[in-house]
Each structure stands twice: as structure tokens, then as C-alpha cells.
C-alpha positions in Angstrom: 1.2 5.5 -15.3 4.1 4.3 -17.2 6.1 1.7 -15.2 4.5 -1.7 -13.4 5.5 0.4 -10.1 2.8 2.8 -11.0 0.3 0.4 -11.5 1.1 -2.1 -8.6 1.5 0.6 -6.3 -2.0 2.8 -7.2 -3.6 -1.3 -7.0 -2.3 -1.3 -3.6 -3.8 2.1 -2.7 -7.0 1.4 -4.5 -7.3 -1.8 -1.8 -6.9 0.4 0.9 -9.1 2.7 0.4 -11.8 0.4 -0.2 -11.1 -1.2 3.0 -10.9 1.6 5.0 -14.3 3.0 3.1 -16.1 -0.8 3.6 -15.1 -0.7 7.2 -15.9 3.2 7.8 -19.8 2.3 6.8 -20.2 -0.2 8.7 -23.5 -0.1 11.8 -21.0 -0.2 14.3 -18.1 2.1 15.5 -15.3 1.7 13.2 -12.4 -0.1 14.9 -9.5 1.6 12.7 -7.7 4.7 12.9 -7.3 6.5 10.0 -3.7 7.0 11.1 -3.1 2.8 10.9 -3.6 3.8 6.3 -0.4 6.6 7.0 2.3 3.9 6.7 1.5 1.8 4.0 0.0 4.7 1.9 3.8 6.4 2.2 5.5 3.1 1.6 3.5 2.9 -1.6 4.2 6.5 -2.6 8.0 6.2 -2.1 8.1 2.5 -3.4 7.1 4.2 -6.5 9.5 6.3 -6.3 12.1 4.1 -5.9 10.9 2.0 -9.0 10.5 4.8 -11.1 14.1 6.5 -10.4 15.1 2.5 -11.0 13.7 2.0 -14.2 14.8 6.0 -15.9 18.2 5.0 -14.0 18.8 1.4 -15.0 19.2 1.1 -11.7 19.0 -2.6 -9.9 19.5 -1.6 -6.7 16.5 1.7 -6.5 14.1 -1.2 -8.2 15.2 -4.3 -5.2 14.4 -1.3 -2.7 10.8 -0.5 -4.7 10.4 -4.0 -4.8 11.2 -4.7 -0.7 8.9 -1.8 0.1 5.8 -3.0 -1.6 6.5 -6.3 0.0 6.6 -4.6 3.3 3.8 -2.0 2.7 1.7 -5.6 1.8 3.1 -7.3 4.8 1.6 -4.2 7.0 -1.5 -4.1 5.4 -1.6 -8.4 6.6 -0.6 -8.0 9.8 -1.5 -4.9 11.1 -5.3 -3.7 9.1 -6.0 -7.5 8.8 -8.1 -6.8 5.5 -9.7 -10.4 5.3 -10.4 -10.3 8.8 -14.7 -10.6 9.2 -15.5 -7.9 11.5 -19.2 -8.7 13.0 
């Protein structure tokens, strides 16, 4: 854990899996697929990836693209697992 992609990234992860783990315990049959966590769990993996190669590299560019992907793993997460959505 050495660059603020690291951490933002792993803080991103950590929300998922609690949200999927809060929502997997629940008394009724869970609504989500575990396959709905593949997407945004990759993004967050190869956002990292970006950001890291961007900040060894000096590179702008590899950071923008780490920087677009945690914006759209977060957009997913919104629209698509709905994580402050009350499930009854």
C-alpha cells in the first residue's frame, strides 16, 4: 500500500464486500448475483494498476485513466448494486 490508488481502490473493495456480505445474510433470498461484484472488483484491480504504473511512470495520462476507472467502477456500484437502497 504505497500510492492513494492502493488505498482508494482496496476502500472501494472493502465496501463491496460488506455489501454483498450484509445483503447475503439477510432472512430472505438474496436478490444479487455474485457475478453483478465481477465488474467493479476488476475496474478496481486495473484502476490500480493504472495509477500505480502512473505514479512509477510520471505518467498523467495512466493516472486520468486510474482516475476515470474508479469513477466508473463507483458509478456501477450506484447504479447498478444500488448499495443505499433499503431492501425489506
Amino acid at each position: 500500500m504505497q500510492t492513494i490508488y492502493d488505498w482508494v481502490t482496496v476502500a472501494i473493495f472493502a465496501g463491496l464486500i460488506v455489501v454483498f456480505l450484509q445483503r447475503s445474510v439477510g432472512d430472505t433470498e438474496p436478490q444479487d448475483s455474485i457475478l453483478s461484484y465481477l465488474p467493479p472488483a476488476i475496474g478496481c484491480a486495473v484502476s490500480n494498476w493504472f495509477g500505480n504504473q502512473g505514479v512509477e511512470n510520471g505518467s498523467v495520462a495512466y493516472q486520468a485513466l486510474a482516475a476515470l476507472g474508479i469513477a466508473a467502477v463507483l458509478a456501477y456500484t450506484y447504479f447498478v448494486i444500488k448499495p443505499f437502497q433499503r431492501r425489506s
